[in-house]
C-alpha positions in Angstrom: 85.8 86.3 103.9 82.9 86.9 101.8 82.6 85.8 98.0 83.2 89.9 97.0 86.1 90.1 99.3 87.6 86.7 97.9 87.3 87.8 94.3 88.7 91.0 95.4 91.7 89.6 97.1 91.9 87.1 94.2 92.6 89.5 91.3 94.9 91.6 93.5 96.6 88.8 94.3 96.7 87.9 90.3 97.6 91.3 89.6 100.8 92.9 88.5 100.4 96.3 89.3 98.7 98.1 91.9 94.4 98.3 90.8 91.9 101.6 91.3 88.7 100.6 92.4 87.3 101.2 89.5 89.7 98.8 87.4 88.3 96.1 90.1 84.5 97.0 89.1 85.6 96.6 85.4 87.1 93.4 85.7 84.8 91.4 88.0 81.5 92.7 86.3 81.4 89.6 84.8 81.2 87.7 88.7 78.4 89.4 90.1 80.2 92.7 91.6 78.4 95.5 89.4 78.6 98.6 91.7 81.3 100.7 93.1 80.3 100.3 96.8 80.7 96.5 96.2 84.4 96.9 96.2 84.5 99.6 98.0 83.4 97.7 100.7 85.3 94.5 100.2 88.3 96.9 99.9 87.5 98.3 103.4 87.2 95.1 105.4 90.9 93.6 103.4 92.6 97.1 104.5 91.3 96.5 107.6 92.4 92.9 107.9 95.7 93.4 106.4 95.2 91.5 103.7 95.3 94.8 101.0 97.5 97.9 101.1 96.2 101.2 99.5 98.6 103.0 97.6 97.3 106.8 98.3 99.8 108.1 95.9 98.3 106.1 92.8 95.0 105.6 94.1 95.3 101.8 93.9 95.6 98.7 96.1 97.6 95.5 96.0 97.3 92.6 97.8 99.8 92.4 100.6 102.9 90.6 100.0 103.9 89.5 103.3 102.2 88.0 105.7 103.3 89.3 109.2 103.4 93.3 108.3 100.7 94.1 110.4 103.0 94.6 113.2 105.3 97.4 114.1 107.0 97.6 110.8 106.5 100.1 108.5 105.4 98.8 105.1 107.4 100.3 102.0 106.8 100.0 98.4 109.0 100.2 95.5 106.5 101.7 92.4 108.6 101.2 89.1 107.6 104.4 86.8 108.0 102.7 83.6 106.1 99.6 84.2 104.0 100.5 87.2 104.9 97.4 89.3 104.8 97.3 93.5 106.9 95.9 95.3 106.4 95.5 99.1 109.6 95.5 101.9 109.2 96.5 105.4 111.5 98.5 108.2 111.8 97.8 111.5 114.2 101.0 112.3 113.4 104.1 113.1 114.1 106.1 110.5 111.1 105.5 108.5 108.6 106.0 111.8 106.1 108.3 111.6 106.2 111.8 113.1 103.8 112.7 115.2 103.8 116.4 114.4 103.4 115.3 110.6 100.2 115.4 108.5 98.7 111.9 108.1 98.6 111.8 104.8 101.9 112.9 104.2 104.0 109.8 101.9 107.7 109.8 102.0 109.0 110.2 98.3 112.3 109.6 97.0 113.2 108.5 94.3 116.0 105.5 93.6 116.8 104.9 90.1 113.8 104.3 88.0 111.7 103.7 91.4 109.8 106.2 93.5 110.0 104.8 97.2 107.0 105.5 99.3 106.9 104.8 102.7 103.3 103.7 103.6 102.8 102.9 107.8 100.5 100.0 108.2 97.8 99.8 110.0 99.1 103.3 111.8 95.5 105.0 111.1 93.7 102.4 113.5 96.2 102.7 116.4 95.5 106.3 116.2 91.7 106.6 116.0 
């Protein structure tokens, strides 16, 4: 990893909520990373990696909480809507595969008490390009 994509994995990794790019900027100014593309790219190479999830549906990221869902599991997260928290589960089963007739960018809302459940399929944009 480089230094940028360590510090970037680092405060995800610290942090207790998923981060914009933009909160990443602001808080690692002070270690050298002062422009957007900076993280942007270090963002790019940990989604890749599976290292970082993006959250599409509040344009944030966190730091992936397991280490083996890179496989055919379908990553889900648990966003609480009061305090704004992830939390990371997978699903081996069917019922949460994608659909091949469905848009790509189509999430799977629901929501469960407090909690809006958002089904997010890893790494499924690089078996398909």
């Amino acid at each position: 990893m480089t230094q940028n994509e360590t510090l970037v994995y680092q405060l995800l990794c610290d942090a207790d909520r998923p981060l914009s790019a933009y909160n990443i900027l602001d808080a690692l100014r002070d270690k050298g990373i002062r422009a957007p593309l900076q993280v942007y790219r270090a963002l790019a190479k940990l989604v890749e990696r599976g290292a970082v999830h993006r959250i599409e549906s509040v344009n944030g990221f966190v730091a992936c909480q397991l280490h083996d869902c890179g496989g055919n599991e379908v990553s889900i997260f648990m966003l609480c809507t009061q305090c704004e928290r992830a939390h990371e589960f997978t699903d081996t089963s069917s019922c949460f595969a994608p659909n091949a007739n469905a848009p790509m960018n189509s999430p799977i809302p629901e929501s469960i008490a407090g909690y809006k459940a958002l089904a997010m399929i890893a790494a499924f944009r690089r078996r398909i390009r």
